[in-house]
Backbone as a printed PyTorch tensor [residue, N CA C, xyz], in Angstrom:
tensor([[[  0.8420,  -1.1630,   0.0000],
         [  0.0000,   0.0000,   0.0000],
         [  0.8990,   1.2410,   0.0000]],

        [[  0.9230,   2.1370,  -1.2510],
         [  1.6380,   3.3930,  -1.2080],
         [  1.0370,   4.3040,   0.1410]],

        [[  1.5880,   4.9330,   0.6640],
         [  1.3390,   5.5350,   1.7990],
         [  0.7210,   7.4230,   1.0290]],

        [[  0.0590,   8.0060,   1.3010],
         [ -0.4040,   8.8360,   0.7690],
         [ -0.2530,  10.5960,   1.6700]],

        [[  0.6710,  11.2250,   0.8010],
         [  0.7830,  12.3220,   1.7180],
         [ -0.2740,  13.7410,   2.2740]],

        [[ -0.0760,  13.7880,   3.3760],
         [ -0.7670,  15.0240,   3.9970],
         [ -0.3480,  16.2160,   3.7630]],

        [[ -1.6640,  16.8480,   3.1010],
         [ -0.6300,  18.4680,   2.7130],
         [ -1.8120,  19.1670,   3.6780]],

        [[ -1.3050,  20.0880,   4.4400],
         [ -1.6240,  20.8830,   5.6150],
         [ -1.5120,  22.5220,   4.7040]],

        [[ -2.9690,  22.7400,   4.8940],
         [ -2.6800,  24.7110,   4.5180],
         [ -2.6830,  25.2350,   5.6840]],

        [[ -1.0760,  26.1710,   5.3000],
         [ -0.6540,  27.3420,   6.3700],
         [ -0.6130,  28.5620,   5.9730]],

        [[ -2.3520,  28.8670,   5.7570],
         [ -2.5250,  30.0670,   5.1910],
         [ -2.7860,  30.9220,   6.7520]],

        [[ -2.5860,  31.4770,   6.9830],
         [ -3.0980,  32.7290,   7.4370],
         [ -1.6600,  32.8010,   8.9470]],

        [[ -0.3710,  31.6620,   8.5160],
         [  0.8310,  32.1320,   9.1470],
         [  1.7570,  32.0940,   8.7850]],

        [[  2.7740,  33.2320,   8.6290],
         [  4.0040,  33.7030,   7.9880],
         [  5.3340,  32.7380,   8.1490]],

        [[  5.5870,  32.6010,   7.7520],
         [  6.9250,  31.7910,   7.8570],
         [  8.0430,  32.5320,   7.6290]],

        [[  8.8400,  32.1580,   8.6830],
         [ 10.1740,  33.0040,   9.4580],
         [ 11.1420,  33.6180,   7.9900]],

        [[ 11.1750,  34.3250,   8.3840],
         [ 11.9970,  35.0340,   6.8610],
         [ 13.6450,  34.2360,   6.7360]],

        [[ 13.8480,  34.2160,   5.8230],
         [ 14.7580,  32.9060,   4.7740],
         [ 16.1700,  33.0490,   6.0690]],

        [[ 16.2250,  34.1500,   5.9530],
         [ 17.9300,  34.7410,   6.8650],
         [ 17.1290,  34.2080,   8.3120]],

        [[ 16.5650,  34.3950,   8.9050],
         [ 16.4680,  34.0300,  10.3910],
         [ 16.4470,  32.4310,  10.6480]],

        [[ 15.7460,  31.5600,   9.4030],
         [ 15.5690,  30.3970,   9.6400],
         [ 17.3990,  29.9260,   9.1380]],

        [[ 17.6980,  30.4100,   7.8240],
         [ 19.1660,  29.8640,   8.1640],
         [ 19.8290,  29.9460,   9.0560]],

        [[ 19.9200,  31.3870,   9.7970],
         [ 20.8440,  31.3830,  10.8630],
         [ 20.8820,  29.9470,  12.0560]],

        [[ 19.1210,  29.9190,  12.3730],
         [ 18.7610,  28.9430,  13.5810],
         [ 19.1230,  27.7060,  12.6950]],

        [[ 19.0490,  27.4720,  11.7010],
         [ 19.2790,  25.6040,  10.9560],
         [ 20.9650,  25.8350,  11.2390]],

        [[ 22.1390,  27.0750,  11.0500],
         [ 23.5170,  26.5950,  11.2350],
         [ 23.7640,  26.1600,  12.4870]],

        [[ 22.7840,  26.4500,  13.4280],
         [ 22.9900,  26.3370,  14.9800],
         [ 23.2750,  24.6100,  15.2180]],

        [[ 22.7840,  23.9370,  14.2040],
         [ 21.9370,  22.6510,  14.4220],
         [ 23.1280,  21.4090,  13.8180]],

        [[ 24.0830,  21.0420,  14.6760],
         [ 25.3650,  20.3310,  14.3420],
         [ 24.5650,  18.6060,  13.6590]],

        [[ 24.9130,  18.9810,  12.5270],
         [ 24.7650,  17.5320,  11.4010],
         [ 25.9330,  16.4180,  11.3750]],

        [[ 25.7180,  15.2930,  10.9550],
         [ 26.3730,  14.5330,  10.7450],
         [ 26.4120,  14.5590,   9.2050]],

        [[ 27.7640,  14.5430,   8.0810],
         [ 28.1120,  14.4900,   7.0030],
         [ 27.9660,  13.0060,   6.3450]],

        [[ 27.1760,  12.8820,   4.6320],
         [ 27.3330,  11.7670,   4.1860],
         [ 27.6690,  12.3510,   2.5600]],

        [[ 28.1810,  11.6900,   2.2390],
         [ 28.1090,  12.1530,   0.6240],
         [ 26.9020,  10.6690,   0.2790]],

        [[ 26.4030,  10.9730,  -0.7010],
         [ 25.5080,  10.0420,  -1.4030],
         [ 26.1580,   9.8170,  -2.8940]],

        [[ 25.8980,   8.7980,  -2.9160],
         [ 26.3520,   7.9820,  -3.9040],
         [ 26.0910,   7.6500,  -5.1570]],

        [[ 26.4990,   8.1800,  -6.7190],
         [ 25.2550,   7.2520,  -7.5310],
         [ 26.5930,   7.3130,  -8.9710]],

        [[ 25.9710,   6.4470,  -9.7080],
         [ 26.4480,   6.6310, -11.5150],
         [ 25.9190,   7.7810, -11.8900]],

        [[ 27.0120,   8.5690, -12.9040],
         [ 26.3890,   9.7470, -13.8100],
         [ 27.3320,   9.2920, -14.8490]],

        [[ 26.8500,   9.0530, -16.0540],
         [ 27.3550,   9.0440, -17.2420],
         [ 28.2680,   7.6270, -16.9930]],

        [[ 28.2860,   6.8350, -16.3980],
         [ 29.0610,   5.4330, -15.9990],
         [ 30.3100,   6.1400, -15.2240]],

        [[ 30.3030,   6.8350, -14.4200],
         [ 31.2690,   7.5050, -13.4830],
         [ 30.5430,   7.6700, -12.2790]],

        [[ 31.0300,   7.1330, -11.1040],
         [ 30.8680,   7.4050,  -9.7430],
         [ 31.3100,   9.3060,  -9.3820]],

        [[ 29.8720,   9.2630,  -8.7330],
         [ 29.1530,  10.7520,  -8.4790],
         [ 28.8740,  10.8090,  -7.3900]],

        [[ 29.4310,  12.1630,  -6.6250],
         [ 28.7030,  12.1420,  -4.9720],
         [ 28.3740,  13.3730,  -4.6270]],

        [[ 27.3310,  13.6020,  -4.1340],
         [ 26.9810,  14.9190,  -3.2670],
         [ 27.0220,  15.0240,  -1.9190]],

        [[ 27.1100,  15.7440,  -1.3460],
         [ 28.0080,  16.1740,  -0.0470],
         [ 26.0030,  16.4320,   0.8500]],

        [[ 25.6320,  15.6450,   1.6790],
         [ 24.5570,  16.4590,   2.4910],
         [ 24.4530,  16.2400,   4.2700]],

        [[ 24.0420,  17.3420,   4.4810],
         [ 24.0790,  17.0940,   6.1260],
         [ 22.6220,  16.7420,   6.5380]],

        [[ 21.6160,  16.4280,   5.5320],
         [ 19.6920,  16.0820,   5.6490],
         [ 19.9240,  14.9620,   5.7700]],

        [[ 20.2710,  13.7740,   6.2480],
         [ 19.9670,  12.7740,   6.1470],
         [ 19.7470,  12.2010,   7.7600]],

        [[ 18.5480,  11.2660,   7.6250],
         [ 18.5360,  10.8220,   9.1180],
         [ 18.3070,   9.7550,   9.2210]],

        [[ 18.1980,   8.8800,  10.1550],
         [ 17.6610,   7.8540,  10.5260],
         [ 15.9290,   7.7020,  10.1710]],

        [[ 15.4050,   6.5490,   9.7750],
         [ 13.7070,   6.6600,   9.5340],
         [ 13.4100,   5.7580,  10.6630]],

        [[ 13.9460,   4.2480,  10.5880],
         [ 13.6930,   3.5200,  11.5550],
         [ 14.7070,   2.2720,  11.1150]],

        [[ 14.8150,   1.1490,  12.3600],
         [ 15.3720,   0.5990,  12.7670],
         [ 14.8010,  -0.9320,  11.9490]],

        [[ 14.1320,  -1.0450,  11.9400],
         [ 13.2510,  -2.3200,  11.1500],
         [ 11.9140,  -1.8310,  10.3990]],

        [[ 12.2700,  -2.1210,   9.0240],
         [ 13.1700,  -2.6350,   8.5630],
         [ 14.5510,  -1.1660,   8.4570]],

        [[ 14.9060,  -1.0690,   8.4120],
         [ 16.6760,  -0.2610,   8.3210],
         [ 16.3510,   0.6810,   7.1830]],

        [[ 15.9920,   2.0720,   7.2880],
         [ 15.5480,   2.8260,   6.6610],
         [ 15.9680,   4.3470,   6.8250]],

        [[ 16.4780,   5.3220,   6.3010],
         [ 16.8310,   6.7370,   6.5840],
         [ 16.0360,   7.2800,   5.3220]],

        [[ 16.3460,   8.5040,   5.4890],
         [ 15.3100,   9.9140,   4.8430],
         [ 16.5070,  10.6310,   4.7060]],

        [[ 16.0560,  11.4960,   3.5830],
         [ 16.6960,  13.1840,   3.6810],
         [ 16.1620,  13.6380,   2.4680]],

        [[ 16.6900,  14.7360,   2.1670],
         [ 15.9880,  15.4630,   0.8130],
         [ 17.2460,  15.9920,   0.3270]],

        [[ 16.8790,  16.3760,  -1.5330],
         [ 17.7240,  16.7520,  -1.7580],
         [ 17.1980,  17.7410,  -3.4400]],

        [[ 17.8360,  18.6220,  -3.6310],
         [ 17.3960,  19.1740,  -4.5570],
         [ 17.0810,  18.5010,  -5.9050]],

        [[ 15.8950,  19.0500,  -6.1760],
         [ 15.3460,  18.2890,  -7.3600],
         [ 16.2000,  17.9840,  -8.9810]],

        [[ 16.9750,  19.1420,  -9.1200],
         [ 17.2890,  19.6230, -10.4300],
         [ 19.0570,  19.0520, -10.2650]],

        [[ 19.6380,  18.3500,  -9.3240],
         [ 20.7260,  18.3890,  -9.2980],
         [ 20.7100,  16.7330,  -9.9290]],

        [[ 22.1560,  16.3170, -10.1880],
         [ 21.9150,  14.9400, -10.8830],
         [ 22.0270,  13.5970, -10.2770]],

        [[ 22.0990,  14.4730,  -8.7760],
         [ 21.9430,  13.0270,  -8.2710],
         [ 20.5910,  12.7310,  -7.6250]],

        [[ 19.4920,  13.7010,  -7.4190],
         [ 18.1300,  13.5120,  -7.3720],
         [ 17.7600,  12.7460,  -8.9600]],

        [[ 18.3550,  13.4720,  -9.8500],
         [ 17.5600,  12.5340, -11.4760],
         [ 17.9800,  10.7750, -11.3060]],

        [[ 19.4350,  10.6580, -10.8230],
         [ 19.6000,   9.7150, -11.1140],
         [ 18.7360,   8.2560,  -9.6930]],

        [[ 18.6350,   8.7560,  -8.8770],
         [ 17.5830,   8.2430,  -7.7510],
         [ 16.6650,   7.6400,  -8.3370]],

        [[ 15.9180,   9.4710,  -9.0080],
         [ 14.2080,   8.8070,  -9.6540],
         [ 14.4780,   7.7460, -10.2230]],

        [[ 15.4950,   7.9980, -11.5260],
         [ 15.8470,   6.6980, -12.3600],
         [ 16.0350,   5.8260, -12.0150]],

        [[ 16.9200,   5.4160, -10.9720],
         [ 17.4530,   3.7790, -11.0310],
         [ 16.7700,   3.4890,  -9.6060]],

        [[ 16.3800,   4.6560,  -8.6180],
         [ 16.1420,   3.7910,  -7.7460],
         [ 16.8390,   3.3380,  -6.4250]],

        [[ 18.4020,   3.1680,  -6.9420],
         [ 19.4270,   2.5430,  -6.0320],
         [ 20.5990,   3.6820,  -5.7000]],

        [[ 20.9520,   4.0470,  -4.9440],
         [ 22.6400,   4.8620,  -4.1670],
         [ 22.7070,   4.5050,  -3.1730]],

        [[ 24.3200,   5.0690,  -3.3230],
         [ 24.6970,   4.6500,  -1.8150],
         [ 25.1530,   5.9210,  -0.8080]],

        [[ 25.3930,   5.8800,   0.1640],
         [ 25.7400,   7.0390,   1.5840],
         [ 26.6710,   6.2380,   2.0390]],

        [[ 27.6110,   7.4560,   2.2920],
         [ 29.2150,   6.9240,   2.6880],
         [ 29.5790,   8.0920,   4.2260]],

        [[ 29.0640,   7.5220,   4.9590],
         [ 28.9200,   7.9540,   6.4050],
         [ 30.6070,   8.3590,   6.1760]],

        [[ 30.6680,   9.7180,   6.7370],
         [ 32.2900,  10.0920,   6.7160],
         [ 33.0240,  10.3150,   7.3810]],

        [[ 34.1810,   9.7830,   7.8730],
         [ 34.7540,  10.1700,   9.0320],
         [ 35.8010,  11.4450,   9.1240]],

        [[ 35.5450,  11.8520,  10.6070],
         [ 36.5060,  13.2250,  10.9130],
         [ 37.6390,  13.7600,   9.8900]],

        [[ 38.3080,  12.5180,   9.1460],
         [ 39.3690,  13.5220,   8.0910],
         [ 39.2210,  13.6730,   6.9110]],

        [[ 37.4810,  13.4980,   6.6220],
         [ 37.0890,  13.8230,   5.2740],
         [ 36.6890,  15.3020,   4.5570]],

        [[ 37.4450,  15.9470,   5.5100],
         [ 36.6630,  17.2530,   5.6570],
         [ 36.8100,  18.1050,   4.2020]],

        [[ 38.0840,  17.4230,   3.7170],
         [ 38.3030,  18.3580,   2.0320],
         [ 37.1500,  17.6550,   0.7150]],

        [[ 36.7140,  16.7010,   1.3010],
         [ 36.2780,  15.6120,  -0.1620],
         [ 34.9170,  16.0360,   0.1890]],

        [[ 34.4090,  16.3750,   1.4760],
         [ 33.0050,  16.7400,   1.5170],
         [ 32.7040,  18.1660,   1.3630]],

        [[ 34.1350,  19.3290,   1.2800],
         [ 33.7780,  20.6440,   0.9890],
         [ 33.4060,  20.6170,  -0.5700]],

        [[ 34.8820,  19.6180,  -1.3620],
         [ 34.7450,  19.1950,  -2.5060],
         [ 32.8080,  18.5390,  -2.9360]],

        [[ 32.7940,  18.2460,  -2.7530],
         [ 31.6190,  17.5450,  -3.1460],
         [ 30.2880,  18.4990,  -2.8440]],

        [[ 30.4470,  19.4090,  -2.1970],
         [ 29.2920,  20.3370,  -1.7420],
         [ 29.2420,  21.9310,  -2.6190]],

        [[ 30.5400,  21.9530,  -3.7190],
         [ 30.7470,  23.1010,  -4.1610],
         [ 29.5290,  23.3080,  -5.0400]],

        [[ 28.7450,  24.5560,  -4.7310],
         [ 27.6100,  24.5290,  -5.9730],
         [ 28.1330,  24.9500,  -6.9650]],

        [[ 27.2150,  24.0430,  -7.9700],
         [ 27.8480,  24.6500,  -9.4270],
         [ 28.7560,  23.8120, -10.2210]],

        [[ 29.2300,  22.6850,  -9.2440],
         [ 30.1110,  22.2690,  -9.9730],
         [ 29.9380,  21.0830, -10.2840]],

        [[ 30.5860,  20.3260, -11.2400],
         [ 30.1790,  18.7740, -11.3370],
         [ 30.8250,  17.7670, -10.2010]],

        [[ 29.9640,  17.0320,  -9.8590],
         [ 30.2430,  16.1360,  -8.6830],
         [ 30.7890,  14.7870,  -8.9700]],

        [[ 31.6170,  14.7330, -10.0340],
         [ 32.0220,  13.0940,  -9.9500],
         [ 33.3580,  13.4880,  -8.9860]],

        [[ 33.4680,  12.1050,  -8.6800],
         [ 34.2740,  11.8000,  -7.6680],
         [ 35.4100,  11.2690,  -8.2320]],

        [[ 36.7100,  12.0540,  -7.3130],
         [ 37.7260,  11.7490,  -7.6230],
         [ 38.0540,  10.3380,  -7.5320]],

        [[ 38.8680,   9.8380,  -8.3640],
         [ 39.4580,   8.1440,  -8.5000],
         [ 40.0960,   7.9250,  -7.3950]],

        [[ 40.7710,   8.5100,  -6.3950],
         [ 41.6960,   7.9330,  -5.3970],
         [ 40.4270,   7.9870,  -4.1560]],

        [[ 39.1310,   8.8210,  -3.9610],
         [ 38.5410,   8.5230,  -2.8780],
         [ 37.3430,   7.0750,  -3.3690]],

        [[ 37.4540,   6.8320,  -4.6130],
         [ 36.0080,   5.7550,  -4.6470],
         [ 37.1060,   4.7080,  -3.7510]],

        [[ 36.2590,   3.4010,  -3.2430],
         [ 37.1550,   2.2240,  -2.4640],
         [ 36.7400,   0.8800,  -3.2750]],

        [[ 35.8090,   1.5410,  -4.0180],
         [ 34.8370,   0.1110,  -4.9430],
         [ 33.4520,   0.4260,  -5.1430]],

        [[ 32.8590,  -0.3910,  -5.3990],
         [ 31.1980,  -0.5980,  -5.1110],
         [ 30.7150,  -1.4030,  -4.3750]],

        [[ 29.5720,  -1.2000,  -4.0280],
         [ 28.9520,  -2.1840,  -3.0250],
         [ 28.5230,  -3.6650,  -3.3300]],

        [[ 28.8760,  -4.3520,  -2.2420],
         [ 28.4780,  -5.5060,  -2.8990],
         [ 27.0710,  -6.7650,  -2.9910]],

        [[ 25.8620,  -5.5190,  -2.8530],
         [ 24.5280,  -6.1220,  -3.1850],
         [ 24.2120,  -4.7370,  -4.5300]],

        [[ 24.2710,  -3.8690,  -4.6540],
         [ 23.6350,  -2.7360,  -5.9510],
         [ 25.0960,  -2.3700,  -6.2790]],

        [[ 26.0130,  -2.3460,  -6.0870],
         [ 27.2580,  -1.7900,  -7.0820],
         [ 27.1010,  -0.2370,  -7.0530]],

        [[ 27.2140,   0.2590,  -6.2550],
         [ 27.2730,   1.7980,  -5.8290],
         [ 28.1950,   2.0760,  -5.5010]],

        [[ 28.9610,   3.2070,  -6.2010],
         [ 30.3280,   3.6940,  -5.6360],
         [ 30.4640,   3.6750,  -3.8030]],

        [[ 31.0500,   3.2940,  -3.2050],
         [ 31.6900,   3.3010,  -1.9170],
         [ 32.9330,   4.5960,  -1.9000]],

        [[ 32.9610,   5.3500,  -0.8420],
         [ 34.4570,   6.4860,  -0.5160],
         [ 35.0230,   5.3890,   0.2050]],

        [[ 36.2280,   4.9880,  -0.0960],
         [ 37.5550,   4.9280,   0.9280],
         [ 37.4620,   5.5660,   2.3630]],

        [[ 37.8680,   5.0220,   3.1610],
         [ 37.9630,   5.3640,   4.6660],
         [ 36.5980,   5.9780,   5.2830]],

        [[ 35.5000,   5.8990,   4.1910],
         [ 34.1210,   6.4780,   5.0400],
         [ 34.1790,   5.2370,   6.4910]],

        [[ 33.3010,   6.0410,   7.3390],
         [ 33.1850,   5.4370,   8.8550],
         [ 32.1320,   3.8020,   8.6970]],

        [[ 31.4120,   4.5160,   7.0590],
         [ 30.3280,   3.2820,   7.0540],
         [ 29.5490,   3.2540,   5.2150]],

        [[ 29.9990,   2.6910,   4.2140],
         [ 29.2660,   2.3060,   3.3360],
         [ 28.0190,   2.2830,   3.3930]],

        [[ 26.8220,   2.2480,   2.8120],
         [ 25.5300,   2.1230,   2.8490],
         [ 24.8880,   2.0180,   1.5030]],

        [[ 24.3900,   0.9330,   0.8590],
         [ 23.8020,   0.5900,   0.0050],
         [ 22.1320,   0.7920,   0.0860]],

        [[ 21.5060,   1.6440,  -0.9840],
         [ 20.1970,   1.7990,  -0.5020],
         [ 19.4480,   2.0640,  -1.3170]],

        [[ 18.0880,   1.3000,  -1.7210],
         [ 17.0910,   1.1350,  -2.5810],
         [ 16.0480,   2.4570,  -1.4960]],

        [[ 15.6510,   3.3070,  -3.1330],
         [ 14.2230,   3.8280,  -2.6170],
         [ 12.9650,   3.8870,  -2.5070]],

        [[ 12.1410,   3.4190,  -1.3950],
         [ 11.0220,   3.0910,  -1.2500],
         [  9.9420,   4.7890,  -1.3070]],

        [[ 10.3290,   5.4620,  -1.3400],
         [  9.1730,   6.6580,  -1.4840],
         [  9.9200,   7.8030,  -1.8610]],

        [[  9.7320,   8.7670,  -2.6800],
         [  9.9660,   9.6440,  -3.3850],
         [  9.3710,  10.8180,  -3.6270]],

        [[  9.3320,  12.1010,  -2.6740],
         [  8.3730,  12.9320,  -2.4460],
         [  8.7180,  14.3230,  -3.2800]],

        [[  7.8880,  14.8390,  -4.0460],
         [  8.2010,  16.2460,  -4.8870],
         [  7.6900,  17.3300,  -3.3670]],

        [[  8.9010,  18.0120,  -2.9100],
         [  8.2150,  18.8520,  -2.0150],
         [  9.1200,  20.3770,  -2.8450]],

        [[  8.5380,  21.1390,  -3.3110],
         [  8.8260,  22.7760,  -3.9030],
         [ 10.0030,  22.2130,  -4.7020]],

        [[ 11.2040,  22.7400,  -4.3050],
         [ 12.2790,  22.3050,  -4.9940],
         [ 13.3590,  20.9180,  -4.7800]],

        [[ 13.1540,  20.4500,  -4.2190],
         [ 13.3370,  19.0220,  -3.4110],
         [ 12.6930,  17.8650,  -3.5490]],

        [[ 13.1320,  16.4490,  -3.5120],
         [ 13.0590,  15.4960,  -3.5170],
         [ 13.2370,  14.6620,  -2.1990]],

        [[ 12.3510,  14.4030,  -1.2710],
         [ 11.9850,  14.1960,  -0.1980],
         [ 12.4080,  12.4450,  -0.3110]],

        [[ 13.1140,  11.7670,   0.0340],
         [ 13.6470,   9.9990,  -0.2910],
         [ 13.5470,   9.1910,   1.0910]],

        [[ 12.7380,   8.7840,   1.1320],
         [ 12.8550,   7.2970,   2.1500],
         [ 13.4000,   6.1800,   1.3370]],

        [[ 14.5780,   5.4300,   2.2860],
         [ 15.0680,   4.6580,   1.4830],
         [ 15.3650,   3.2210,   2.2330]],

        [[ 15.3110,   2.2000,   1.6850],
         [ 16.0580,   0.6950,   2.3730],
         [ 17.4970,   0.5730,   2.5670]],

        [[ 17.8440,   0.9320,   3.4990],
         [ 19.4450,   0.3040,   3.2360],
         [ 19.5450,  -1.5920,   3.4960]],

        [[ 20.2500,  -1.8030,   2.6250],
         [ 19.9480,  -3.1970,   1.9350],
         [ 21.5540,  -3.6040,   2.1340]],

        [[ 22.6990,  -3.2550,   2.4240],
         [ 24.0520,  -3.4440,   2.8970],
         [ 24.5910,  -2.1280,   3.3140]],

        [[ 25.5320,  -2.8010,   4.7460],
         [ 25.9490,  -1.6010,   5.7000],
         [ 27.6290,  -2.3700,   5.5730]],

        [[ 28.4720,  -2.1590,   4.8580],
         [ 30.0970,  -2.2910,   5.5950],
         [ 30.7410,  -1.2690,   5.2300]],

        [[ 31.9090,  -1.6330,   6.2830],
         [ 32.9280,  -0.4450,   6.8080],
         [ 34.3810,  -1.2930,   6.4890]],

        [[ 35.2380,  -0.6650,   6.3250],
         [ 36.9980,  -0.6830,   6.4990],
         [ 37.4360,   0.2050,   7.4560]],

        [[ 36.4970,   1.2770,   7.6020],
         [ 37.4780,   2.0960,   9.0630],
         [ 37.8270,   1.3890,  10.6450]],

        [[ 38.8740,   2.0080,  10.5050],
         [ 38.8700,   1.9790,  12.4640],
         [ 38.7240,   3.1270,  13.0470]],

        [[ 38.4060,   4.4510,  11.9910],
         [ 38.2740,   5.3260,  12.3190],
         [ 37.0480,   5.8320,  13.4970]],

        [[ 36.7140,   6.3430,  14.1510],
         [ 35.7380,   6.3650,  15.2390],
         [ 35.0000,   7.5020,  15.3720]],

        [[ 35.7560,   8.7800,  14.7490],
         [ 35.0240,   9.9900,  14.7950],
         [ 34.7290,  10.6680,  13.7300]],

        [[ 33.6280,  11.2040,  13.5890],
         [ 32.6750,  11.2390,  12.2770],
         [ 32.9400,  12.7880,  12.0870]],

        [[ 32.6140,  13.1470,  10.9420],
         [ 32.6140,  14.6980,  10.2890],
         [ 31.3950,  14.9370,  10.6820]],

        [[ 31.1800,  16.4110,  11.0510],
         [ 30.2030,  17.2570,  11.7820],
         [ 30.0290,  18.3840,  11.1980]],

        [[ 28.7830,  18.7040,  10.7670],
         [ 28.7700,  20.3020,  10.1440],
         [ 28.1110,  21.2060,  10.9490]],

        [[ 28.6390,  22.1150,  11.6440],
         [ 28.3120,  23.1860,  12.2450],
         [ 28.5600,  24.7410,  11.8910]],

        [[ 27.6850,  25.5350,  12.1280],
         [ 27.8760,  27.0940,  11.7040],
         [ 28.2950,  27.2460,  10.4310]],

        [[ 28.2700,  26.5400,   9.5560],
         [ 28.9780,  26.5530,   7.7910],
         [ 30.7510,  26.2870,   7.8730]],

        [[ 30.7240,  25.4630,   8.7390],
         [ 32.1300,  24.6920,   9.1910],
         [ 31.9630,  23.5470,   9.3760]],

        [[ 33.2720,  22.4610,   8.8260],
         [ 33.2230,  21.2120,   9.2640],
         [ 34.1140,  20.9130,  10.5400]],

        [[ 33.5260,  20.0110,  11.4550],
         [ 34.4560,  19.9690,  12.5130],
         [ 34.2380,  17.9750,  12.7980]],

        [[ 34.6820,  17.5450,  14.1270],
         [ 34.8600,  16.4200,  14.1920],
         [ 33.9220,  16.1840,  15.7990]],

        [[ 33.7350,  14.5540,  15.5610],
         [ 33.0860,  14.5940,  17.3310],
         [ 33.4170,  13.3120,  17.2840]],

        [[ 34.4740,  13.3790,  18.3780],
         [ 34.8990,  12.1380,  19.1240],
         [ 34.3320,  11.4860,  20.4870]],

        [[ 34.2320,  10.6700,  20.3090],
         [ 32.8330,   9.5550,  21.6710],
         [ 33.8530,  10.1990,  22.9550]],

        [[ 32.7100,  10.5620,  23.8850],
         [ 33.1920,  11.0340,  25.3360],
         [ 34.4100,  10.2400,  25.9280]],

        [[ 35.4760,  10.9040,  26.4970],
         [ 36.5320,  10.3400,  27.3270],
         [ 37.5700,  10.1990,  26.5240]],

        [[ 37.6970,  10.6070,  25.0920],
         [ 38.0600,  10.5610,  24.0350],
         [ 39.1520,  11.7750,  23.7870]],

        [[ 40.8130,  11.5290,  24.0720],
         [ 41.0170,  13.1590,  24.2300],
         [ 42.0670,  13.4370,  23.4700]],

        [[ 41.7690,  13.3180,  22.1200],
         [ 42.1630,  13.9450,  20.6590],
         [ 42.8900,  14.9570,  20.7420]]])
């Protein structure tokens, strides 16, 4: 059963003007993934800090992502990418990958392979691979709203502390007692 969305009218209340709501969203420390896909038979990644957890069973995350960019087209299309959970010293490959404007294939020395249930580019030293089919696909204004299956989770790191985006800076967060 497709699940069917609720659209709520918020007519008669203003919504926070564009600069006040960015300021309060930089406040709001993200965890970094690049996402994963083929463009033109070349491994492609975009850099996003929207992605979350959906639930635990079956193994599912969300995030959104702009409609018009090519790794939302290539989603609709195939369906399948991957998220390469990133750790603390990825901080140049995810500024790289977040530059607007620019084309996002991925350099040859960070892919590590593809995955091995959908064949999705994998980054080298990410904290965690993630292979993931999409189960719902939402047009919200300019965005592409994605619930997705992750369908294989492996790692090569021993790395432990993950890239963090705060205030329009990347920084690192190492597990308590931890003294870096």
């Amino acid at each position: 059963m497709k699940p069917k969305p609720s659209i709520r009218s918020t007519a008669g209340v203003d919504p926070v003007p564009a600069t006040d709501f960015v300021r309060s969203m930089r406040m709001l420390a993200s965890g970094v993934v690049i996402v994963t896909s083929m463009v033109d038979d070349q491994p492609w990644g975009v850099t996003l800090s929207s992605l979350s957890s959906f639930s635990a069973e079956p193994a599912r995350i969300s995030f959104s992502i702009k409609k018009a960019t090519a790794t939302a087209q290539s989603i609709l299309e195939l369906g399948e990418f991957g998220v390469a959970v990133l750790a603390a010293d990825s901080a140049e490959l995810a500024a790289r990958q977040a530059e607007p404007g620019k084309p996002k294939f991925l350099p040859s020395d960070s892919v590590s392979g593809f995955g091995p249930k959908l064949g999705v580019p994998a980054i080298g030293g990410a904290l965690y691979n993630l292979e993931c089919k999409s189960v719902l696909e939402v047009e919200v204004l300019d965005h592409i709203l994605v619930v997705a299956d992750v369908v294989s989770a492996t790692t090569d790191s021993t790395e432990e502390s993950g890239l963090v985006f705060f205030n329009r800076e990347f920084g690192t967060f190492s597990p308590k007692g931890d003294q870096r």
